[in-house]
C-alpha positions as CSV (number, residue, x, y, z in Angstrom):
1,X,9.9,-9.8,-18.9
2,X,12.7,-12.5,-17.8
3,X,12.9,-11.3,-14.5
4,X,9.5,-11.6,-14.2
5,X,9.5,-15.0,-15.8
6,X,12.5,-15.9,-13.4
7,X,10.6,-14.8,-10.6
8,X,7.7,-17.4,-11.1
9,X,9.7,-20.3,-12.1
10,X,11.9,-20.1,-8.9
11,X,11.7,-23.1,-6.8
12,X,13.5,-23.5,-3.4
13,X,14.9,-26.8,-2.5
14,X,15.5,-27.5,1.8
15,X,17.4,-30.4,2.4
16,X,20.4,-31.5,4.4
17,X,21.4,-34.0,2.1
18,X,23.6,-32.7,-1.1
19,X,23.1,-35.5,-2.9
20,X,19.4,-34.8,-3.2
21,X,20.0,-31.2,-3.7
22,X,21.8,-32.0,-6.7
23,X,19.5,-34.5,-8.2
24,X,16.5,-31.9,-7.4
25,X,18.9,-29.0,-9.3
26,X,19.8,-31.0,-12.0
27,X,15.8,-31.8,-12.8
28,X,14.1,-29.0,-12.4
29,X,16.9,-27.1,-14.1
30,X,16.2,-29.0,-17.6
31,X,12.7,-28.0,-17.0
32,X,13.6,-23.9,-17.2
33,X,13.0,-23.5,-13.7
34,X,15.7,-21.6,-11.3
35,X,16.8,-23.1,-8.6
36,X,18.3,-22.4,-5.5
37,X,18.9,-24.6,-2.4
38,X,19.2,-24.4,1.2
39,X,20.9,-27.1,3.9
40,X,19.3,-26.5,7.0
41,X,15.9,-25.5,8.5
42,X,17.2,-22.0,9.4
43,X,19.1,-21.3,5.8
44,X,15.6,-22.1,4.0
45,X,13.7,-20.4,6.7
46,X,15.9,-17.1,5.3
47,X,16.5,-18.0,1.7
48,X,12.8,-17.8,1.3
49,X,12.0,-14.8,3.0
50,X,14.5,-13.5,0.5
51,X,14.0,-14.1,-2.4
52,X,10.2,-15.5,-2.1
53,X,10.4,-18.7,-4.4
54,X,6.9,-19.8,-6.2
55,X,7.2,-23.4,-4.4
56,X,9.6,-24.6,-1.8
57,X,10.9,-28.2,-2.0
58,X,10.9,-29.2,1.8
59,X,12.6,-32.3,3.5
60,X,11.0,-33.4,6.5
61,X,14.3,-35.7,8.2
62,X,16.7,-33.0,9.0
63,X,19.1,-32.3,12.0
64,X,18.4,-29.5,14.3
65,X,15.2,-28.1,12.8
66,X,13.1,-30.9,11.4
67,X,10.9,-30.4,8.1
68,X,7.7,-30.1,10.2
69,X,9.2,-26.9,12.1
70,X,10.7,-25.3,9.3
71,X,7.4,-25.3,7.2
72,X,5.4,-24.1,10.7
73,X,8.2,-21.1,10.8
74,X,7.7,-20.4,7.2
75,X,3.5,-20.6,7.9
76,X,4.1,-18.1,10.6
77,X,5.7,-15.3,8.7
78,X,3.3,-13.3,6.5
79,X,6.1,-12.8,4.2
80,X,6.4,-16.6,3.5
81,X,2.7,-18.0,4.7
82,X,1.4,-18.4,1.1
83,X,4.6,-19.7,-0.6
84,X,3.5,-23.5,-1.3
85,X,5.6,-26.0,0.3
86,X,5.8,-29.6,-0.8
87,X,7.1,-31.9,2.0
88,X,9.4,-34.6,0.8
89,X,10.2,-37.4,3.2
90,X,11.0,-41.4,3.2
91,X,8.2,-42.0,6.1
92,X,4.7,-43.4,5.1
93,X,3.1,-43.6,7.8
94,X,-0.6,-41.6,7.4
95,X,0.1,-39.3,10.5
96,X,2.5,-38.3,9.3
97,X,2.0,-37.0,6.4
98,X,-1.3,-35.5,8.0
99,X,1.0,-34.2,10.2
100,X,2.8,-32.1,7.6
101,X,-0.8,-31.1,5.8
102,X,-2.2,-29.9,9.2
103,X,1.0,-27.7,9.7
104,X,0.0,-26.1,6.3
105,X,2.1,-28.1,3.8
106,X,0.0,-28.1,0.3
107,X,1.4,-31.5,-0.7
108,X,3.6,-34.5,0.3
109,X,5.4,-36.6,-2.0
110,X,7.3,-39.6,-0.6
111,X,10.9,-41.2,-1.2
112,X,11.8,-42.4,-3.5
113,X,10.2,-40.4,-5.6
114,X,9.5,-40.6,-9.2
115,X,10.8,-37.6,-11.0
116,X,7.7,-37.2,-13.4
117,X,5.2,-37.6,-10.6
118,X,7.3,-34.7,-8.5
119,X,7.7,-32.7,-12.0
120,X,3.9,-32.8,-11.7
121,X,3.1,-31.8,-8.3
122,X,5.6,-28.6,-8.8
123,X,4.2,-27.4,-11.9
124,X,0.8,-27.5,-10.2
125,X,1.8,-25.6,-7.1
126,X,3.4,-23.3,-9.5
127,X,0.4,-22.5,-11.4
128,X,-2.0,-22.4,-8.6
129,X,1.2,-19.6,-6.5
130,X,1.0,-17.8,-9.9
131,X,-3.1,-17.3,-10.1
132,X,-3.1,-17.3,-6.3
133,X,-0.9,-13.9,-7.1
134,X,-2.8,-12.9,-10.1
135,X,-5.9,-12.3,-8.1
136,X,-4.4,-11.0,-5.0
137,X,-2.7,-8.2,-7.5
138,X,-6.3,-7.3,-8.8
139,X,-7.9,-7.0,-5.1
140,X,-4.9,-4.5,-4.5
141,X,-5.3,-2.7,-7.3
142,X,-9.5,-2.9,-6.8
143,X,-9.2,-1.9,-3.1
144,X,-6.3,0.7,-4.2
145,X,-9.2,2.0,-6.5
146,X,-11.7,2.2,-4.2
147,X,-9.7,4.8,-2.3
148,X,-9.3,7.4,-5.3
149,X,-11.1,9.7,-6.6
150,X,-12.0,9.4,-10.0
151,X,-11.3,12.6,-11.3
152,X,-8.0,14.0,-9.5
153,X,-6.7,10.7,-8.9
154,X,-6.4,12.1,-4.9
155,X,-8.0,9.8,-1.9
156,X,-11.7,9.8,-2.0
157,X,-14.0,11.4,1.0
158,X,-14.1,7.7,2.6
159,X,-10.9,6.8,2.7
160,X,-10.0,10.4,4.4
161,X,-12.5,9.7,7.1
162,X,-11.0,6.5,7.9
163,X,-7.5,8.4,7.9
164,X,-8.3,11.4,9.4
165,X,-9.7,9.4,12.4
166,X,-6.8,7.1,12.3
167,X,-4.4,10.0,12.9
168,X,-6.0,12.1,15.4
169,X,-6.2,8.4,17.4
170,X,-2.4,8.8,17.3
171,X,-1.5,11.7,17.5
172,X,-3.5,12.1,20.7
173,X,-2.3,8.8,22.2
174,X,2.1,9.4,21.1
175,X,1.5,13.5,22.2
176,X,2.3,14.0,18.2
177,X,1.5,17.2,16.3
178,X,-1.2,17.1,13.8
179,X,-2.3,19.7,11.3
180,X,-5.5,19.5,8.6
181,X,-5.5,22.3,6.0
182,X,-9.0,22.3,4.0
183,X,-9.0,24.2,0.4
184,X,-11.8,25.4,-1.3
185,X,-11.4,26.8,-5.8
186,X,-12.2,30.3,-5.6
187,X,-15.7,31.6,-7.8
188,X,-15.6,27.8,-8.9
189,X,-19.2,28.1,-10.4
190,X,-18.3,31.3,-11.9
191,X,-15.4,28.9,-13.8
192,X,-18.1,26.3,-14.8
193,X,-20.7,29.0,-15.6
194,X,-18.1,30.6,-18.2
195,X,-16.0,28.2,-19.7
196,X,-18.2,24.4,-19.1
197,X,-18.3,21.6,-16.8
198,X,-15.0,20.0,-18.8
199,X,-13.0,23.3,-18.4
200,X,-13.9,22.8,-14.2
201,X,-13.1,19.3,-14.5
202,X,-9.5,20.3,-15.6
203,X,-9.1,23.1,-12.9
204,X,-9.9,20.3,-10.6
205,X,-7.5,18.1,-12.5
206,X,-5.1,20.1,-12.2
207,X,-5.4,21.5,-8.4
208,X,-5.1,18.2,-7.4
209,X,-2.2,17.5,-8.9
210,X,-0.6,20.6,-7.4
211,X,-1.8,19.1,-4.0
212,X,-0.3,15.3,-4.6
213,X,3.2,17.2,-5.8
214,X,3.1,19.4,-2.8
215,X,2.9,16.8,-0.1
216,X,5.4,14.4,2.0
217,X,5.2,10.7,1.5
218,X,3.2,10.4,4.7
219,X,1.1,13.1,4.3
220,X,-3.1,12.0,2.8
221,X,-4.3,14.6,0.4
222,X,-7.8,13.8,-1.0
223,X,-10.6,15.5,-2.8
224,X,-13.1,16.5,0.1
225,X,-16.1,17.0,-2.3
226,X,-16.8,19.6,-5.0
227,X,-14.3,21.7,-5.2
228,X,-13.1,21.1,-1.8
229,X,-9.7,19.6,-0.7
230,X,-8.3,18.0,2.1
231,X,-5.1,17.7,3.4
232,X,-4.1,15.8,6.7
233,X,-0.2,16.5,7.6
234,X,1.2,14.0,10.5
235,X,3.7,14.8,12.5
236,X,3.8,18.7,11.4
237,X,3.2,21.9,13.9
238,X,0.6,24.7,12.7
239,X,3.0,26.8,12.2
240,X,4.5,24.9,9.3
241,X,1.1,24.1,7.9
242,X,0.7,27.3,7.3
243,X,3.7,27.6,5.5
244,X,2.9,24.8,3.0
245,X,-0.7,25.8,2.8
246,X,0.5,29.6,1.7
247,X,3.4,28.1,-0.8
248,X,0.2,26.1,-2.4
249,X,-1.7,29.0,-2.4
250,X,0.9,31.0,-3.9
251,X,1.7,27.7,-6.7
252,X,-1.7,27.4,-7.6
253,X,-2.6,31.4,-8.8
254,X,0.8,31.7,-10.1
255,X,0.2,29.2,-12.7
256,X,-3.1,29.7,-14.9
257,X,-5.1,26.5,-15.6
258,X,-4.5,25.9,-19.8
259,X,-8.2,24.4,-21.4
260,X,-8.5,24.2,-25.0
261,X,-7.3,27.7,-26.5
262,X,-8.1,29.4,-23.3
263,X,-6.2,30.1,-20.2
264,X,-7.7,30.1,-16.7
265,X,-6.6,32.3,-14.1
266,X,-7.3,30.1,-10.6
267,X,-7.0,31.1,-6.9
268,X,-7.5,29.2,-3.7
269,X,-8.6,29.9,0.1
270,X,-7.2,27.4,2.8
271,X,-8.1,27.2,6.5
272,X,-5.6,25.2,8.2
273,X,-6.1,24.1,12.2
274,X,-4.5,21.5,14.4
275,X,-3.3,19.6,17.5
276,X,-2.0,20.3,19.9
277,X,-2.4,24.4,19.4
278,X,-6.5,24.0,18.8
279,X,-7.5,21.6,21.3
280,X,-10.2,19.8,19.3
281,X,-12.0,16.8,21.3
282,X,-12.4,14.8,18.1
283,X,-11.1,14.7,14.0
284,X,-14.4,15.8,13.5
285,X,-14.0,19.0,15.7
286,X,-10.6,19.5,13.9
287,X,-12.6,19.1,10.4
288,X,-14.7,21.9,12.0
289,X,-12.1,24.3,13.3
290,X,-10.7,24.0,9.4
291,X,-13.7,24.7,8.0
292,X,-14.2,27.6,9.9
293,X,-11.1,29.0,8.8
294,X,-11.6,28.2,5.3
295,X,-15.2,30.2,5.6
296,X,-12.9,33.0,7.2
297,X,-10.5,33.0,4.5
298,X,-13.3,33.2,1.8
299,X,-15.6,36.2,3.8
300,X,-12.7,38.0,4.0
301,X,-12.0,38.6,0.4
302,X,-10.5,34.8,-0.8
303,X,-6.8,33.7,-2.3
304,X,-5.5,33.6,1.0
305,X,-5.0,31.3,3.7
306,X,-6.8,31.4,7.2
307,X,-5.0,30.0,10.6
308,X,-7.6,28.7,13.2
309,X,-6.7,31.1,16.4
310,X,-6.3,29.2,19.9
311,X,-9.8,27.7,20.7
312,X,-10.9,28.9,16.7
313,X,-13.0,31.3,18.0
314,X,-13.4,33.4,14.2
């Protein structure tokens, strides 16, 4: 809790004149807020991007790299553009401080200044930096939610289209290998038929969470529909698909599914295809040549895996 309290009470103060970086120090200090301080244009310009203060405290009349440049820098860089910066300067001239406002400063306070009224102004940037951060955490976490499936916790159908579309792009355009492994529960109904719709909730649970623990970093397993699973594997030949599709296969009916007082015995069948070794013309031709292997796999007598021949002709 105090780092997170440190974190929004940090204020960075830019200015070349040590004097004033003391005075500024000294106040906001007795106000419980840290402080650190830059002397030049550049030292800010990487003080912030380091340790991303809830307000910078900005002087416009510097040497080498004026205020005005220094908060246009700082407006450029995503990694700063929403820090508030409150320009500080001795000139009162109207352009000027529209000037500084245009350039994306969020206030302008002028010399000298009078320490309540700048007191103030930072605590208002500060509470507006902290709700401005509030609400962009929620929209993460809303638009993070709108990916996921609400039972497995895996990526939702949409979000693997997107993906899955994404990747082929790439992997066609960089020469890259691709694979896409599709999974289907074996004699699901048969599950749901004997032991309920909660007992096939928790095989589903619980193959999906064998999928997320089986998979790289950079790998997008999602729940396809059903009982249906997805996985999309950048960067890996079909020959090592395979592999991780049969080590799944092999996790998933070694280990019985445990509901209430009863134990579930669970199999899988997988159809696994790729680029370059199945020259689809589209991720949706590559969704196909899986699919066909996944049918293979379950005519032929399910719990195994199915590789999509050259041209998946099955």
């Amino acid at each position: 809790m105090e780092e997170n309290e440190e974190k929004i009470n940090t204020v960075l103060v830019i200015d070349d004149n040590e004097v004033i970086r003391r005075l500024a120090k000294t106040m906001l200090t007795k106000r419980n807020y840290v402080v650190e301080t830059a002397r030049s244009g550049p030292e800010g310009i990487e003080t912030a991007q380091r340790i991303q203060p809830k307000v910078i405290l900005l002087d416009v009349m510097m040497p080498d790299m004026d205020g005005y440049e220094v908060c246009k820098q700082l407006k450029q860089d995503p990694a700063t553009a929403d820090i508030p910066v409150i320009m500080v300067t001795s000139k009162t001239e109207t352009l000027d401080k529209i000037k500084g406002l245009e350039i994306g400063a969020a206030d302008y306070v002028i010399k000298p200044f009078d320490h309540g009224e700048l007191l103030a102004r930072i605590a208002t940037q500060v509470k507006l930096k902290n709700l401005y951060d509030e609400l962009q955490q929620k929209n993460k976490m809303l638009e993070e939610l709108s990916k996921k499936d609400g039972l497995t916790d895996l990526y939702n159908r949409r979000y693997f289209q997107e993906r899955i579309a994404e990747e082929f792009s790439r992997a066609r355009r960089y020469d890259f290998p691709l694979s896409f492994i599709m999974l289907d529960v074996d004699h699901f109904k048969r599950i749901n038929d004997t032991y309920g719709h909660q007992a096939g909730d928790t095989v589903l649970k619980t193959v999906g969470s064998m999928l997320a623990q089986s998979v790289r970093d950079v790998d997008i397993a999602a729940r396809y529909g059903g009982e249906e699973f997805s996985l999309i594997l950048p960067h890996t030949k079909l020959e090592n698909a395979a592999i991780v599709a049969e080590r799944l296969r092999t996790k998933v009916s070694e280990k019985p599914v445990r509901f209430q007082e009863q134990s579930i015995s669970i199999t899988i069948s997988l159809g696994v295809a790729g680029i370059p070794d199945n020259k689809p013309a589209s991720h949706s031709e590559l969704i196909r040549f899986a699919d066909e292997a996944l049918y293979a796999a379950k005519q032929s007598g399910r719990n195994r895996t199915v590789i999509c021949p050259e041209g998946c002709q099955i």
